[in-house]
PyMOL commands that place a pseudoatom at each C-alpha (Angstrom):
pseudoatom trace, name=CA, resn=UNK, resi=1, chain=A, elem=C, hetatm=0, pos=[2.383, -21.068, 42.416]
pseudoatom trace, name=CA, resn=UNK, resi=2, chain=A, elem=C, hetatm=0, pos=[-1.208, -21.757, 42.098]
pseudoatom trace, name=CA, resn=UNK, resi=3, chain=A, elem=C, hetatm=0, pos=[-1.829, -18.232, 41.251]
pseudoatom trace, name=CA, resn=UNK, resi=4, chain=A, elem=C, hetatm=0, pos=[0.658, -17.288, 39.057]
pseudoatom trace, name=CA, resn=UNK, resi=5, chain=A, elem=C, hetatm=0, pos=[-0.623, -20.294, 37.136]
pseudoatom trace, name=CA, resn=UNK, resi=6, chain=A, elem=C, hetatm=0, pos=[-4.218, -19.492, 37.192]
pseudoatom trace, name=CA, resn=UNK, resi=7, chain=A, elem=C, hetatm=0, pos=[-3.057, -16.096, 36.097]
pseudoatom trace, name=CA, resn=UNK, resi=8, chain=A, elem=C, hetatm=0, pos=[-0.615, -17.326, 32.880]
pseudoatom trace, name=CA, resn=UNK, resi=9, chain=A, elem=C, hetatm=0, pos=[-3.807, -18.993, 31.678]
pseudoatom trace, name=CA, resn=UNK, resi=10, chain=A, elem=C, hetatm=0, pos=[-5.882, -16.292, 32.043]
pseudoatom trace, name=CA, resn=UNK, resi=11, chain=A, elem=C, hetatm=0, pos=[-3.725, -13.741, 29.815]
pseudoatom trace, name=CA, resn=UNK, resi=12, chain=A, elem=C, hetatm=0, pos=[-3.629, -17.167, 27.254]
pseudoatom trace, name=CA, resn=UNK, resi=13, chain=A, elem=C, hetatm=0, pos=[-6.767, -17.131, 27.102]
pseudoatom trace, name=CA, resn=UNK, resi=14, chain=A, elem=C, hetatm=0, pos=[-7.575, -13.481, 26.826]
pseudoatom trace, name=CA, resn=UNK, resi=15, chain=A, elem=C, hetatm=0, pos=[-4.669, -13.298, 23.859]
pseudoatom trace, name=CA, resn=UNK, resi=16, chain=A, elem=C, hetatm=0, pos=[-6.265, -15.847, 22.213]
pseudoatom trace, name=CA, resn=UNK, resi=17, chain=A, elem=C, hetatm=0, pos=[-9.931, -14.813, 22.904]
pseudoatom trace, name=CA, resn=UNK, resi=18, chain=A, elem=C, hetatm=0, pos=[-12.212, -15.590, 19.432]
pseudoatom trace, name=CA, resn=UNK, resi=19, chain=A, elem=C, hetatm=0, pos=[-14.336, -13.050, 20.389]
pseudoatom trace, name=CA, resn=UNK, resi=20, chain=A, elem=C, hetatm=0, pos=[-14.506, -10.550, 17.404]
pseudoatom trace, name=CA, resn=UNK, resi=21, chain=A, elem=C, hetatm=0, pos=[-12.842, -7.304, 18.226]
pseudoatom trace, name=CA, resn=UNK, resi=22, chain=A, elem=C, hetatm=0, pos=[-10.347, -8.848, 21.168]
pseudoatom trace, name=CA, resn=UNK, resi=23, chain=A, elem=C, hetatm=0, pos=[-7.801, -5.673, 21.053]
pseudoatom trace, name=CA, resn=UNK, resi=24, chain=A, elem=C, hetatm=0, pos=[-5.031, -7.585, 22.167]
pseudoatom trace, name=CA, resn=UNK, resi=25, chain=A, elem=C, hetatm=0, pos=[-5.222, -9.617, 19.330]
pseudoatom trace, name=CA, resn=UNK, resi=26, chain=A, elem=C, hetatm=0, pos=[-6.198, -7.186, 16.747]
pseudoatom trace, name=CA, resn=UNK, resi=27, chain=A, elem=C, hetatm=0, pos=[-3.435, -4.718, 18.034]
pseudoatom trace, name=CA, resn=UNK, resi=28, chain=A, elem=C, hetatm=0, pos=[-0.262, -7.540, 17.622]
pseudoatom trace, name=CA, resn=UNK, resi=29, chain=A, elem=C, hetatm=0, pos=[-1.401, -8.679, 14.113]
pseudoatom trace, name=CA, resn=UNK, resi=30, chain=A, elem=C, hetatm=0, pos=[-2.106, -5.334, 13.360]
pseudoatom trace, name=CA, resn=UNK, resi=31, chain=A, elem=C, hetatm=0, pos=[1.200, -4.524, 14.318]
pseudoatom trace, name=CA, resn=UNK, resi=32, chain=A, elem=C, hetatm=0, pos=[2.878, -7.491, 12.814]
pseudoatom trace, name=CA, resn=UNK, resi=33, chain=A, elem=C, hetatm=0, pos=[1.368, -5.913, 9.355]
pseudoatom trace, name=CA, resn=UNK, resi=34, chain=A, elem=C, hetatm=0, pos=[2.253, -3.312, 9.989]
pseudoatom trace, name=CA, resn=UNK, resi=35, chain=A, elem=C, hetatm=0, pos=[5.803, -4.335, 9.678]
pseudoatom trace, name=CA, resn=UNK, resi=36, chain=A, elem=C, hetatm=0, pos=[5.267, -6.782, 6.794]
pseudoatom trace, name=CA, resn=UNK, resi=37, chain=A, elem=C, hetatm=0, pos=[3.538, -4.526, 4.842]
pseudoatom trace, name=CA, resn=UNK, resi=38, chain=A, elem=C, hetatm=0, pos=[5.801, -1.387, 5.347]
pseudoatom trace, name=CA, resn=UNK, resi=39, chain=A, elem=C, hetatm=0, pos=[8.912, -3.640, 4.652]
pseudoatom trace, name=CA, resn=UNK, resi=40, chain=A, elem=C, hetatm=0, pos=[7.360, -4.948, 1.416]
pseudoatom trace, name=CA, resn=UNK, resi=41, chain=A, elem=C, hetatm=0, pos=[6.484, -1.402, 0.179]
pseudoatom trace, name=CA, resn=UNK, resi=42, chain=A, elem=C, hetatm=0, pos=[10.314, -0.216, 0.848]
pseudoatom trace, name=CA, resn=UNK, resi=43, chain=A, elem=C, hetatm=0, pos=[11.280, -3.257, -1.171]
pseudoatom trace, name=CA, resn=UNK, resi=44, chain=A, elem=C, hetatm=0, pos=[9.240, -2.634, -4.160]
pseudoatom trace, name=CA, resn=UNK, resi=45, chain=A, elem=C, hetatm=0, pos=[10.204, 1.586, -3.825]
pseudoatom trace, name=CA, resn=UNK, resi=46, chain=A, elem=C, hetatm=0, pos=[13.980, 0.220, -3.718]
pseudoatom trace, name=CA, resn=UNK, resi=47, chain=A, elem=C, hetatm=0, pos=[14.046, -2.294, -6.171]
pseudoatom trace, name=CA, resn=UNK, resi=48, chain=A, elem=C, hetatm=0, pos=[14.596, 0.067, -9.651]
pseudoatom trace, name=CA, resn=UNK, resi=49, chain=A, elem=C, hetatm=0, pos=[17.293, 2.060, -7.808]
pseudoatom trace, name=CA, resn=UNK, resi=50, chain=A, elem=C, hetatm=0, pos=[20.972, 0.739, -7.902]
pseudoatom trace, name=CA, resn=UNK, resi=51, chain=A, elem=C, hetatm=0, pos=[22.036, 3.207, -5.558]
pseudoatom trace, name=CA, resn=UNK, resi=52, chain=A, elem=C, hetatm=0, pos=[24.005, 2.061, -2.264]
pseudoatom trace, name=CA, resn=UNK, resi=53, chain=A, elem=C, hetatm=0, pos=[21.725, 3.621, -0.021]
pseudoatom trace, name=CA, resn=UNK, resi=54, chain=A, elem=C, hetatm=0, pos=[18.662, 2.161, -1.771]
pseudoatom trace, name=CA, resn=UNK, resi=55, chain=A, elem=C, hetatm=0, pos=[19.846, -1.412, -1.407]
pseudoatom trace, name=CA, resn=UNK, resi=56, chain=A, elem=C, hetatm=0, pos=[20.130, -0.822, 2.300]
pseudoatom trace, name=CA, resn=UNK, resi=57, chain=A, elem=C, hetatm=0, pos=[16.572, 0.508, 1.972]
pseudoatom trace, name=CA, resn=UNK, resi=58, chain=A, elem=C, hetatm=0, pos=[15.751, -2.912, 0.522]
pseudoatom trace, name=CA, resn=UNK, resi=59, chain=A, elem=C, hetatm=0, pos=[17.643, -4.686, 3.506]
pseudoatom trace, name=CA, resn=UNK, resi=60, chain=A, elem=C, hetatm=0, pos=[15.825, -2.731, 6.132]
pseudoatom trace, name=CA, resn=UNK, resi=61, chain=A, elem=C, hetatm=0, pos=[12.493, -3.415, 4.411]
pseudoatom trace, name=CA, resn=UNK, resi=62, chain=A, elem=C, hetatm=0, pos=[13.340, -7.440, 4.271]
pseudoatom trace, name=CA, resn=UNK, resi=63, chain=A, elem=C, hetatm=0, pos=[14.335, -7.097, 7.474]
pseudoatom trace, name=CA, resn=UNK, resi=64, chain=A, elem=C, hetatm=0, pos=[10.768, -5.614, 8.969]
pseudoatom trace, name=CA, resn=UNK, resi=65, chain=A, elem=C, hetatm=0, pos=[8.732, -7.842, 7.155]
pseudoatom trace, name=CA, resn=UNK, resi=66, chain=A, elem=C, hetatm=0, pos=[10.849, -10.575, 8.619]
pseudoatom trace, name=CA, resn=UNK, resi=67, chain=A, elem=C, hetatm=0, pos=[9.857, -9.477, 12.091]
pseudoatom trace, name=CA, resn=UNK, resi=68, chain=A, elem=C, hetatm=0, pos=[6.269, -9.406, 11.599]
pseudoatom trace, name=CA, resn=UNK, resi=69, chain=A, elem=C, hetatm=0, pos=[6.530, -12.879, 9.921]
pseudoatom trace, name=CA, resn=UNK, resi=70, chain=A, elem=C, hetatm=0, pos=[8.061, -14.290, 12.705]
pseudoatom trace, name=CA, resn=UNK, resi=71, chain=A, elem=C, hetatm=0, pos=[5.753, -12.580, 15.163]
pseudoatom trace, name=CA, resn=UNK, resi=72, chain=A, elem=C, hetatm=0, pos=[2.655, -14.297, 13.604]
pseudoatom trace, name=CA, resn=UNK, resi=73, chain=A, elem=C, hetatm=0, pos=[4.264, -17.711, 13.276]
pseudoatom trace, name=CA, resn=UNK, resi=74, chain=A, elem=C, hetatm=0, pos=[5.458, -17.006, 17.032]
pseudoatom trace, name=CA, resn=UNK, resi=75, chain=A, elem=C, hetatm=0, pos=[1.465, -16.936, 17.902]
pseudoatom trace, name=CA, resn=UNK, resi=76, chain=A, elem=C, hetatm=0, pos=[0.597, -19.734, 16.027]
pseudoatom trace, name=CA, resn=UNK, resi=77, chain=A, elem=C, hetatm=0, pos=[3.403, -22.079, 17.887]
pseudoatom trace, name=CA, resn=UNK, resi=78, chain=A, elem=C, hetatm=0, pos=[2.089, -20.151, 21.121]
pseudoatom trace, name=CA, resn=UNK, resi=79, chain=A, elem=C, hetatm=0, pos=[-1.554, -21.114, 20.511]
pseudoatom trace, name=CA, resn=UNK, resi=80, chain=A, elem=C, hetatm=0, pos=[-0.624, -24.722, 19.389]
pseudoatom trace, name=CA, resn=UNK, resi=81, chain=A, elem=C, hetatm=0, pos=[1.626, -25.372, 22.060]
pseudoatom trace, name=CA, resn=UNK, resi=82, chain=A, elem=C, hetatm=0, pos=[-0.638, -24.475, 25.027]
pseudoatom trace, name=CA, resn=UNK, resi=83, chain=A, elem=C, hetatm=0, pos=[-2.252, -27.163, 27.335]
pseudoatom trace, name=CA, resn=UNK, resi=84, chain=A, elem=C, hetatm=0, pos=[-5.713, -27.412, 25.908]
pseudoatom trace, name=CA, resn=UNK, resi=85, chain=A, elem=C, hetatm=0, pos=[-3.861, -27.883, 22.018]
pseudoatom trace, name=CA, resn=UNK, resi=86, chain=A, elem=C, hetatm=0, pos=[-1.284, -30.171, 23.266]
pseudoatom trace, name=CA, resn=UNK, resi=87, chain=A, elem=C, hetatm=0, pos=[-3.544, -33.041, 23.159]
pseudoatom trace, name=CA, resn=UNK, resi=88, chain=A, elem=C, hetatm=0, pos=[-4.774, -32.142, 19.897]
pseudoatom trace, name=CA, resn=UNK, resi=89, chain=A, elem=C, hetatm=0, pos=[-1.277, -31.901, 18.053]
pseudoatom trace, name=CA, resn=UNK, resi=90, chain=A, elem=C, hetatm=0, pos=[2.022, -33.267, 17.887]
pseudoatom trace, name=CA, resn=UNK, resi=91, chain=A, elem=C, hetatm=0, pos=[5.399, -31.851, 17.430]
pseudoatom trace, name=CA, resn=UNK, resi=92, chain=A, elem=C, hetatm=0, pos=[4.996, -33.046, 13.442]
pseudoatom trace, name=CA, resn=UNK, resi=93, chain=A, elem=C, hetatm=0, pos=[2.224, -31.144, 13.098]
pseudoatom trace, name=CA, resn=UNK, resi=94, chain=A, elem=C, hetatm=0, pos=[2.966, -28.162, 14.722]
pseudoatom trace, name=CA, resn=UNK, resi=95, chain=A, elem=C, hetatm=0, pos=[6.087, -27.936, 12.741]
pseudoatom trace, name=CA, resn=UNK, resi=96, chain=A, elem=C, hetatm=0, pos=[4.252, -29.110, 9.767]
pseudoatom trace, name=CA, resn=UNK, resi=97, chain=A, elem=C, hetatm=0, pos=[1.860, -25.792, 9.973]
pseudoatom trace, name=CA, resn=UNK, resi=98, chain=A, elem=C, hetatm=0, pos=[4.969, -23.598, 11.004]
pseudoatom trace, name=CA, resn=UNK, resi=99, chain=A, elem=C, hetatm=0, pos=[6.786, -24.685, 8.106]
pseudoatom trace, name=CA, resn=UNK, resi=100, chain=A, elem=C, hetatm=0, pos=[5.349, -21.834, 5.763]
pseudoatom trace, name=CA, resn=UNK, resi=101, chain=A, elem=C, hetatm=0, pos=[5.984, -19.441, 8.169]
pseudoatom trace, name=CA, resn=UNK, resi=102, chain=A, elem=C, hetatm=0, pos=[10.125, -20.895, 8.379]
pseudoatom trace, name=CA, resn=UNK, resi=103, chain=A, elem=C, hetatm=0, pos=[10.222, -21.423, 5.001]
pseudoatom trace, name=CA, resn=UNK, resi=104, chain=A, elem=C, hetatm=0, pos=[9.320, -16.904, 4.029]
pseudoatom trace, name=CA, resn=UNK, resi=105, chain=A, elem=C, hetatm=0, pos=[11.736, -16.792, 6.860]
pseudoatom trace, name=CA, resn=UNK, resi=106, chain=A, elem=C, hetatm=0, pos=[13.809, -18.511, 4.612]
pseudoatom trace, name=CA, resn=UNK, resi=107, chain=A, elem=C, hetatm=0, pos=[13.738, -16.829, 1.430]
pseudoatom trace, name=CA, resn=UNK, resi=108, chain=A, elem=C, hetatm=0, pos=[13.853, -13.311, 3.336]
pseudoatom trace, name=CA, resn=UNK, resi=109, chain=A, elem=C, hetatm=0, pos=[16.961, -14.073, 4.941]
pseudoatom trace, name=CA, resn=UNK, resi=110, chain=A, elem=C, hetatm=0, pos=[18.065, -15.553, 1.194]
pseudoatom trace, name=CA, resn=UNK, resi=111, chain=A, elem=C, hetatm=0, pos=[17.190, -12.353, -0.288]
pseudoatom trace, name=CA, resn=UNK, resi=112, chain=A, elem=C, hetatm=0, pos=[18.948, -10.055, 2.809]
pseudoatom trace, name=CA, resn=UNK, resi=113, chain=A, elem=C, hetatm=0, pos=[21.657, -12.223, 2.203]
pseudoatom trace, name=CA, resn=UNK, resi=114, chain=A, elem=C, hetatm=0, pos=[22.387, -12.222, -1.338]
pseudoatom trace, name=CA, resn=UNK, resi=115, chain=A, elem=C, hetatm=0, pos=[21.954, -8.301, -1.066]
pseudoatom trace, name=CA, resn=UNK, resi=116, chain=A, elem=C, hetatm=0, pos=[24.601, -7.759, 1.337]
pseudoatom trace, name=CA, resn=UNK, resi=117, chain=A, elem=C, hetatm=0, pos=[26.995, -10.503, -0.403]
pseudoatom trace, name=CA, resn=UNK, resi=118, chain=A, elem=C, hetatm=0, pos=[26.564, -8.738, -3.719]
pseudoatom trace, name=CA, resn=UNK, resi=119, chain=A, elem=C, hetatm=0, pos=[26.217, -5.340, -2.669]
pseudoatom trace, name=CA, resn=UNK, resi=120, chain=A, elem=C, hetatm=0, pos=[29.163, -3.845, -4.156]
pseudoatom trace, name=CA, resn=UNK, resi=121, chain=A, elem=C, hetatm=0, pos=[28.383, -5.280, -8.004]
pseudoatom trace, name=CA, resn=UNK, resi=122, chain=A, elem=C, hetatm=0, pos=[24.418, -3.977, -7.102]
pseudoatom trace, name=CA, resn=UNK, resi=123, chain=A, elem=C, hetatm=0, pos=[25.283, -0.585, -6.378]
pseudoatom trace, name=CA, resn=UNK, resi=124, chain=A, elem=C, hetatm=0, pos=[27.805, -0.418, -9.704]
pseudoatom trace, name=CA, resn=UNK, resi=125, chain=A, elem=C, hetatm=0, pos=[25.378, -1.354, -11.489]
pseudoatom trace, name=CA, resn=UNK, resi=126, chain=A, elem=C, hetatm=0, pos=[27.379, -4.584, -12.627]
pseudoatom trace, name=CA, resn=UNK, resi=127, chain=A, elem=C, hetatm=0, pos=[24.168, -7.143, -12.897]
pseudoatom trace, name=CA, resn=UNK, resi=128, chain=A, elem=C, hetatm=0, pos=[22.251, -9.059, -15.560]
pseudoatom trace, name=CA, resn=UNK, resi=129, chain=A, elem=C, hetatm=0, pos=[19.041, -7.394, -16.578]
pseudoatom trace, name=CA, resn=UNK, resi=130, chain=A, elem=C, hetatm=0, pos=[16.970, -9.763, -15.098]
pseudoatom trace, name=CA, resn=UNK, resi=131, chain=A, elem=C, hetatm=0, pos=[18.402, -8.886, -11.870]
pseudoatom trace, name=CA, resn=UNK, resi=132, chain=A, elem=C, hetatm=0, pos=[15.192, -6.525, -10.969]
pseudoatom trace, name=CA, resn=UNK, resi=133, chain=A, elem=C, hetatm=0, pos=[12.713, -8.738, -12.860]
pseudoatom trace, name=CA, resn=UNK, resi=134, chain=A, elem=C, hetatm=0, pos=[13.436, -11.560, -10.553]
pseudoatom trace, name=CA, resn=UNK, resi=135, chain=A, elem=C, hetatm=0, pos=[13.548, -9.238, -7.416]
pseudoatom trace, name=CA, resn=UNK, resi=136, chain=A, elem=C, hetatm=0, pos=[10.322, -8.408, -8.404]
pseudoatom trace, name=CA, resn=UNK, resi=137, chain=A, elem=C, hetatm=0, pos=[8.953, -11.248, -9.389]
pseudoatom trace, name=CA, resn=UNK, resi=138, chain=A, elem=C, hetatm=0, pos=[10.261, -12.911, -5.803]
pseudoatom trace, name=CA, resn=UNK, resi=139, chain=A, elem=C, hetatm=0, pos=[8.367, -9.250, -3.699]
pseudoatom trace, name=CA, resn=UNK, resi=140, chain=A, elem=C, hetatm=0, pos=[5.303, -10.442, -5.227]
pseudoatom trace, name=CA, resn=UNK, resi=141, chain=A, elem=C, hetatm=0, pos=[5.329, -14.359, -4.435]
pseudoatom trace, name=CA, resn=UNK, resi=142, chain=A, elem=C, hetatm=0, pos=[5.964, -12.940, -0.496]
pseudoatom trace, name=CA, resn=UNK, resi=143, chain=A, elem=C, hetatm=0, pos=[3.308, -10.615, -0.857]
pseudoatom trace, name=CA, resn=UNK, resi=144, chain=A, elem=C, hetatm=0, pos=[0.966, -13.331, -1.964]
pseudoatom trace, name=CA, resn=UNK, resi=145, chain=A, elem=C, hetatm=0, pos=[2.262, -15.661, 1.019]
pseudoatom trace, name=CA, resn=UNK, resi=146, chain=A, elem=C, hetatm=0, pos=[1.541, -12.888, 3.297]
pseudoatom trace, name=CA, resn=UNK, resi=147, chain=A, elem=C, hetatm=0, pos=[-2.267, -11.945, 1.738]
pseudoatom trace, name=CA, resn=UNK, resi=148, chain=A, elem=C, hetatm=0, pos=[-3.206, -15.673, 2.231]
pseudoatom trace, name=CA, resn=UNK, resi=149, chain=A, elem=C, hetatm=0, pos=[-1.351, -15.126, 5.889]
pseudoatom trace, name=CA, resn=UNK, resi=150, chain=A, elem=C, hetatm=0, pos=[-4.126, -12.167, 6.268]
pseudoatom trace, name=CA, resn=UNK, resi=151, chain=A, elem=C, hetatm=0, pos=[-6.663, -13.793, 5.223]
pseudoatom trace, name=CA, resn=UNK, resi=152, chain=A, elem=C, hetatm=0, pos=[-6.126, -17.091, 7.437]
pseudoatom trace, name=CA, resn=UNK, resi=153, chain=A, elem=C, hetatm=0, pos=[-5.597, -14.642, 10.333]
pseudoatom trace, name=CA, resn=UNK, resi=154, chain=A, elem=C, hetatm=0, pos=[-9.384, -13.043, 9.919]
pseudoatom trace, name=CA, resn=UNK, resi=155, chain=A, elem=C, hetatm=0, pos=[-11.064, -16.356, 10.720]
pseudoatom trace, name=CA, resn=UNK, resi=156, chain=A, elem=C, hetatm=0, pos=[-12.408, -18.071, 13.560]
pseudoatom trace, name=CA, resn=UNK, resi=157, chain=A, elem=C, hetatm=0, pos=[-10.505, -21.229, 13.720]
pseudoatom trace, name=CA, resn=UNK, resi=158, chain=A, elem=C, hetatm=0, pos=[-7.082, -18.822, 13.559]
pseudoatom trace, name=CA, resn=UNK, resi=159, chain=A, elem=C, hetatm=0, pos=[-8.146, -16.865, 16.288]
pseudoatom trace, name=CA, resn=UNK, resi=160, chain=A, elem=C, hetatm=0, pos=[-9.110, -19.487, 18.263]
pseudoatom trace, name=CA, resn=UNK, resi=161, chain=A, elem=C, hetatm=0, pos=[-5.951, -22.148, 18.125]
pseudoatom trace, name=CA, resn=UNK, resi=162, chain=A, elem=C, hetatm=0, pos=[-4.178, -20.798, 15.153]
pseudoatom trace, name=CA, resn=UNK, resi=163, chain=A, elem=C, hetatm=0, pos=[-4.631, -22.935, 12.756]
pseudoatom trace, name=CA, resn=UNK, resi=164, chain=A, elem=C, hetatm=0, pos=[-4.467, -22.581, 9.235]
pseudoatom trace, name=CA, resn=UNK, resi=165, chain=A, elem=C, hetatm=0, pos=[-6.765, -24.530, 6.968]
pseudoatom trace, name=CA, resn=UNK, resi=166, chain=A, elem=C, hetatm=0, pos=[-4.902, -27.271, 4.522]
pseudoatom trace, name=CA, resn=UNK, resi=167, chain=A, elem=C, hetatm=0, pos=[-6.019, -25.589, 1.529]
pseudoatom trace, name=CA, resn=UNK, resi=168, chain=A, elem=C, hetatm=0, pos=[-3.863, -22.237, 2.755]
pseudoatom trace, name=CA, resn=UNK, resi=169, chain=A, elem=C, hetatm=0, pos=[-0.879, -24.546, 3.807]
pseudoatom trace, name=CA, resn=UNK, resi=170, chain=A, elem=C, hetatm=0, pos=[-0.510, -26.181, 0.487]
pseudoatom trace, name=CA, resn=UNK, resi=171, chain=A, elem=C, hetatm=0, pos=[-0.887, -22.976, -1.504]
pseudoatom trace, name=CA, resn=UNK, resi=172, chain=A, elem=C, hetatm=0, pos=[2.020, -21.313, 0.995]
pseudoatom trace, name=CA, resn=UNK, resi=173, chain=A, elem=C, hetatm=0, pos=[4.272, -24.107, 0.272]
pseudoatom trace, name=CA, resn=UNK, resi=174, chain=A, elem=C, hetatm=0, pos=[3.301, -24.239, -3.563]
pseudoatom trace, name=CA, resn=UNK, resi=175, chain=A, elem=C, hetatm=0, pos=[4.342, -20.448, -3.663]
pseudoatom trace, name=CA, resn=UNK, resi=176, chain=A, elem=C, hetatm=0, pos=[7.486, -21.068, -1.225]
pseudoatom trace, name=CA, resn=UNK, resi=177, chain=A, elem=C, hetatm=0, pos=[8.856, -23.741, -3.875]
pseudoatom trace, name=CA, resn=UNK, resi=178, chain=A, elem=C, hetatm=0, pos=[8.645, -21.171, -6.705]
pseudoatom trace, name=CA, resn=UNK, resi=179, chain=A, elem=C, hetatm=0, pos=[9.896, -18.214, -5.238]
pseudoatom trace, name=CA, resn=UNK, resi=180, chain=A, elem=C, hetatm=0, pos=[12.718, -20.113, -3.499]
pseudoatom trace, name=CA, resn=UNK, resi=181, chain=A, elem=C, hetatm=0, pos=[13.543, -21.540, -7.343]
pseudoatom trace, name=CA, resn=UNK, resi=182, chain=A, elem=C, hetatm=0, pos=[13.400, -17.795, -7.867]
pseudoatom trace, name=CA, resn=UNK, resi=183, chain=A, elem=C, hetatm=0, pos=[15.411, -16.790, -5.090]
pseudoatom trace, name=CA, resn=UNK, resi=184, chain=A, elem=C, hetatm=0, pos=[18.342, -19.715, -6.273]
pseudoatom trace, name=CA, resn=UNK, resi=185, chain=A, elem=C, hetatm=0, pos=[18.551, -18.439, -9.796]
pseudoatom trace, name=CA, resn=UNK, resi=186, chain=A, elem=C, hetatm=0, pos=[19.036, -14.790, -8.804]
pseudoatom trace, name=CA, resn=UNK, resi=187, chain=A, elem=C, hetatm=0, pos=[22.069, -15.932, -6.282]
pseudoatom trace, name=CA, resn=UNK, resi=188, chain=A, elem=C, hetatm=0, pos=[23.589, -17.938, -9.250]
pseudoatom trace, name=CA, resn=UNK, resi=189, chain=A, elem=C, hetatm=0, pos=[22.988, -14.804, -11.793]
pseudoatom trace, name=CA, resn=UNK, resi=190, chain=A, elem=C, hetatm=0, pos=[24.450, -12.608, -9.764]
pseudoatom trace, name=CA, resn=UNK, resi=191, chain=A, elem=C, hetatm=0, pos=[27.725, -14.915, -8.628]
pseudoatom trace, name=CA, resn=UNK, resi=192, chain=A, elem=C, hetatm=0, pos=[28.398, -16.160, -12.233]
pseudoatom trace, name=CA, resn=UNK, resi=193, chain=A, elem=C, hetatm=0, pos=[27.769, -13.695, -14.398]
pseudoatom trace, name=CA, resn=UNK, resi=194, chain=A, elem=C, hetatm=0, pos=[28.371, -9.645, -14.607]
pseudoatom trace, name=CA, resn=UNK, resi=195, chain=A, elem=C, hetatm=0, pos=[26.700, -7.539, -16.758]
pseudoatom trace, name=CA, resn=UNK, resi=196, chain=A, elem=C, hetatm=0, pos=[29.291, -7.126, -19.314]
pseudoatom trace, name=CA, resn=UNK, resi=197, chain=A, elem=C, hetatm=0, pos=[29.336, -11.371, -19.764]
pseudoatom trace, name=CA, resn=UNK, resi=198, chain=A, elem=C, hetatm=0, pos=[25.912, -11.644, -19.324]
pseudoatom trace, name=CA, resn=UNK, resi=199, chain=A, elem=C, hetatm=0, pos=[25.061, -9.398, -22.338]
pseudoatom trace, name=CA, resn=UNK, resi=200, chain=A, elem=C, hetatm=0, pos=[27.746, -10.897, -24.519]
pseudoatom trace, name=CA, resn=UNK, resi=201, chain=A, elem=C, hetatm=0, pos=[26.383, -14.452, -23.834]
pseudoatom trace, name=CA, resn=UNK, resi=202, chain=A, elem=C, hetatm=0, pos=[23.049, -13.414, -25.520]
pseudoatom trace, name=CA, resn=UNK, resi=203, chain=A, elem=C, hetatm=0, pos=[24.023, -10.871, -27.982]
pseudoatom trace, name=CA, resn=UNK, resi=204, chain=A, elem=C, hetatm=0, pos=[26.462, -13.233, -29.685]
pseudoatom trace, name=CA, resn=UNK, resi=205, chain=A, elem=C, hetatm=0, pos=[25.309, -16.928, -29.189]
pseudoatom trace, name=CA, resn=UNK, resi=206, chain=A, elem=C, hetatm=0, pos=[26.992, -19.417, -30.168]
for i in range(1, 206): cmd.bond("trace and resi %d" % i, "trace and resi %d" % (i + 1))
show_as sticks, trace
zoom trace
């Protein structure tokens, strides 16, 4: 038991290594990027096409960058919750620097969702105009959540115990709050209005 023990820590401590150029680490974030960045990219190639087949593009592409999202806050909860962090945090602040992590999580699987809810009226074409200026508008606030995710994850303090400095927490959750407003607004656009209504409502106001 002893050994097996000895030998757990020992791959911790190798995966977590803060020596520059640690190739286990490099290769999962690199691969966790990888996904983020290739789902993102289908996203924003998908977006201006209301085909069928693009949407499920778009799906597929929220999808990936979901997985790589979740495998870097996995690591983070992995680093903080081994013994030589547990001392140093407590369950509230663990979750407190997972929540921007749960939170993209969040308005991924409120994007995925109001895709495959909607689909149909997508596809037909049957949406407000604003319908791709918001989807746009909500790829970008991600991608922004995701460069300061980068850019945490190339210094020492991340490699070492992942840990995120306050200044990049704040930002993530000022950026969450927007682009879940965002997120909201596009669900109610597209469940209370069709094109046809939509238009009316501004080309003859009242």
């Amino acid at each position: 038991m002893a050994g097996a023990k000895n030998t757990t820590d020992q791959n911790i401590s190798n995966f977590v290594n803060t020596s520059k150029g640690n190739w286990v680490y490099d290769s999962f974030f690199s691969i966790a990027y990888a996904f983020i960045a290739g789902g993102l990219v289908l996203v924003l190639m998908t977006t201006f096409t209301a085909s069928y087949s693009s949407l499920i593009g778009s799906i597929l592409g929220y999808c990936a960058a979901g997985v790589g999202i979740a495998m870097i806050g996995g690591y983070i909860f992995y680093t903080l919750s081994v013994a030589e962090n547990q001392a140093k945090f407590t369950f509230g602040s663990i979750i407190y620097r997972l929540t921007p992590f749960i939170t993209l999580l969040s308005i991924i699987f409120m994007s995925v969702y109001i895709i495959g809810t909607y689909l149909e009226r997508i596809s037909s074409g049957r949406v407000t105009g604003f319908y791709n200026v918001f989807t746009v508008i909500s790829t970008i606030f991600v991608s922004l959540q995701v460069y300061i995710l980068f850019r945490s994850s190339r210094t020492p303090k991340f490699r070492e115990a992942g840990i995120m400095s306050n200044t990049s927490i704040s930002a993530t959750y000022l950026l969450s709050v927007i682009n879940l407003i965002i997120v909201v607004t596009l669900g109610i656009a597209l469940k209370y209005y069709s094109t046809d209504g939509y238009q009316n409502m501004i080309s003859y106001p009242l």
